[in-house]
N, C-alpha and C positions, 0 to 999 in steps of 0.2 A: 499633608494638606496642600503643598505644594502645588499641586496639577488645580486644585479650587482657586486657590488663591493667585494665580496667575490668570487664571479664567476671570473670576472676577474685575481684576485690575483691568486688562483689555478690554473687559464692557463696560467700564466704571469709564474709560479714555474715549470709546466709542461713544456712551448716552451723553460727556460735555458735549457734543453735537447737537447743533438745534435741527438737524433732519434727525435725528433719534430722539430728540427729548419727546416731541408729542408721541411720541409711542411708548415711551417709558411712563409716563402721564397715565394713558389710554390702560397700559396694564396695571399702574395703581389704582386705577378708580374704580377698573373691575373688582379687585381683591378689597377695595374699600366698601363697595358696595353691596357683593356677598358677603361679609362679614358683619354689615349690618344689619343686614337680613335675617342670619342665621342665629347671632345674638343681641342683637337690639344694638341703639344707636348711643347707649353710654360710653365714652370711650373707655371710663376708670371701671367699668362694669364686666368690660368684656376685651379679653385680653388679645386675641385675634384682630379686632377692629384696632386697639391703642400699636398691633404693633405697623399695620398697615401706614396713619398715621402718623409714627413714628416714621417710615419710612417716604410717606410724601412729603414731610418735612423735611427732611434730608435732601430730596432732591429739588427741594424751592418750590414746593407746588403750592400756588396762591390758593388760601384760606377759604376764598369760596367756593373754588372745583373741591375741595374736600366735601367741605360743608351740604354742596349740592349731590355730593354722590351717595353722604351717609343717608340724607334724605328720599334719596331713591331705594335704597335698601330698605329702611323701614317703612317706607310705601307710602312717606308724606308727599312726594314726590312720582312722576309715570318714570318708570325705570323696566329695565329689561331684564327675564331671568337667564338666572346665567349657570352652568353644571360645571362642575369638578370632574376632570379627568385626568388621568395617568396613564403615561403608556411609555411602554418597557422594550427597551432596543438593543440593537449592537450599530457598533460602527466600526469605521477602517482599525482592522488589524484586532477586532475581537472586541473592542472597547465597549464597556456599558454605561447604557445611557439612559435617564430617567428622564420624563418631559412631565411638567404638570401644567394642565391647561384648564381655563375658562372658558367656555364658552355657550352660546343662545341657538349653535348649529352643530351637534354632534359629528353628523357625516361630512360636512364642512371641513370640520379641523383635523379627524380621521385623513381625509380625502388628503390634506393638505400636507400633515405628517408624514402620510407612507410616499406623499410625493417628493418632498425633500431627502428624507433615506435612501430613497431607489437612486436618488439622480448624485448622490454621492456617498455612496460605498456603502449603507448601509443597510436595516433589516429591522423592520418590525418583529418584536419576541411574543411569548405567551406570557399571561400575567404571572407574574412572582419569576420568573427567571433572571432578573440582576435586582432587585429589591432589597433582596438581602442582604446586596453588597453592602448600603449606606445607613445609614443615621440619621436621624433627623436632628440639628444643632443652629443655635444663633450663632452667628460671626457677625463681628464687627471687627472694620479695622481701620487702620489711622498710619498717616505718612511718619515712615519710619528716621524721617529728615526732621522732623517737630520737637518730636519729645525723646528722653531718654529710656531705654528699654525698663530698668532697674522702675525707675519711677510707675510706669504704665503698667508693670507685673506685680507690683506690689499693689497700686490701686485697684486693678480689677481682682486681683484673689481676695481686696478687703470684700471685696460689692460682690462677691457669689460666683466670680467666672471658673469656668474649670483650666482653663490651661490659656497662654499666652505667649507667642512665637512671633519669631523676626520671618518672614516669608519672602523674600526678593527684595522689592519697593517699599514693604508695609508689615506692620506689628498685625497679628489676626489676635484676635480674642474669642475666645470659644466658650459657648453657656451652654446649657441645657437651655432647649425652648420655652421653660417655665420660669425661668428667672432670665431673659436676655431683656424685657425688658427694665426690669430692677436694673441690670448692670449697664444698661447704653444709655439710661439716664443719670443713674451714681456719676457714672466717669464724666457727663456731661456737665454735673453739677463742681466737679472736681476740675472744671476746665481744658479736658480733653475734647477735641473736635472731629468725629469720625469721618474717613471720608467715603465709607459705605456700609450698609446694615443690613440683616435679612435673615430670618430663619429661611433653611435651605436644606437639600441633605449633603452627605460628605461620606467617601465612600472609608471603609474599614483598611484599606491599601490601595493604591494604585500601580497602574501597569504602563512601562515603561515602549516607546514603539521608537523606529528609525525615523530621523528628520521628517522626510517625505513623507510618512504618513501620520507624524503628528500632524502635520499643515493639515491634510486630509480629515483626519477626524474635527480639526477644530474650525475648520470651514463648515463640515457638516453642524457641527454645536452652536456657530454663527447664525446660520439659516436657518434652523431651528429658531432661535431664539428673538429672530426677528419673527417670525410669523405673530401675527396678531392677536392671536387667542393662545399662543403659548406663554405661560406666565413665568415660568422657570427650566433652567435645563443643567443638570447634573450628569457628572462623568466622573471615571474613576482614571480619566486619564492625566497624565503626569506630564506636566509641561517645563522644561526645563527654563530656570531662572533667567538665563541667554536668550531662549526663544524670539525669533522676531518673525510672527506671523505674516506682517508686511512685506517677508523677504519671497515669499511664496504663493 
């Protein structure tokens, strides 16, 4: 898990920026918005919408940008439709890469994707060719300076998690997407403070590249992940604990 969870920490370090926060917002509210859509605006009803808000909570998002986006979803509100899409890549040095995006302009975000690939090192694939690398799994994880490992392994295997690992900076906690959010609330009720959540995938192994082209692949995961309608971005590349993407 090592290559995720290092990924995640550097964007978790990046979104405390308030030039990232309103974009991290902006992609919550999509995913809160199609989720209400899709299953109605109860949160305890509908498990995609609760974990959305679960996670704009997490990141301090005021109650009434929630409030106004489930509304647009269930169409008590003028709201935009928004499409699900996937698209399946390689990057520097063979890496695979999964992008899931929202968006109101297919050829738009199409357009936008294969322009961020071209312009470093990578390549649009045909669908199902790295897919089957990953999983689909919740993670949560929590600063590994907080709490004691012992402690936090034993709470989350009470609350349903499947496994729980020290990863560099931070303890990752791993569910199955049907129960992450039973267990990210347990632990919260347990007095654990995560400092980030998300169902996501995670690849089955990862693949190891030389300095240089780790920078490479992970500048490309960056600009990805900045684009506006990409909601998420998975790799099965493996970043080492030391890494310092800054240095490159």
């Amino acid at each position: 898990m090592s290559g995720h969870s290092k990924w995640a920490t550097i964007r978790h370090k990046k979104g405390a920026q308030d030039a990232k926060r309103g974009k991290i917002f902006t992609k919550i509210i999509k995913e809160i918005t199609v989720s209400a859509k899709l299953g109605g605006g109860d949160i305890e009803a509908n498990p995609r919408l609760r974990t959305a808000v679960l996670k704009a909570k997490t990141e301090n998002m005021p109650k009434d940008n929630i409030e106004r986006a489930i509304k647009k979803g269930t169409g008590d509100l003028e709201g935009i439709d928004y499409v699900e899409l996937t698209y399946e890549a390689y990057g520097p040095g063979g890496v695979a890469i999964l992008i899931d995006a929202l968006t109101d302009n297919k050829n738009r975000t199409a357009a936008d994707v294969r322009s961020i690939l071209t312009k470093h090192g990578g390549s649009l694939g045909e669908t199902g060719c790295v897919s089957y690398l990953f999983q689909r799994k919740g993670i949560i994880t929590y600063d590994s300076t907080a709490y004691e490992e012992d402690d936090l392994f034993e709470a989350a295997l009470d609350t349903g998690a499947d496994d729980v690992s020290l990863e560099g900076e931070v303890y990752e906690v791993i569910t199955d997407p049907e129960s992450f959010n039973t267990v990210l609330e347990a632990l919260q009720e347990r007095g654990f403070t995560e400092t980030s959540s998300e169902i996501t995938r995670i690849p089955d192994a990862t693949i190891s590249l030389e300095v240089e082209k780790t920078a490479k692949a992970l500048k490309l995961i960056e600009k990805l992940d900045d684009l506006d309608d990409v909601q998420s971005v998975s790799s099965n590349l493996d970043i080492p604990d030391d890494f310092d993407p800054d240095a490159y």
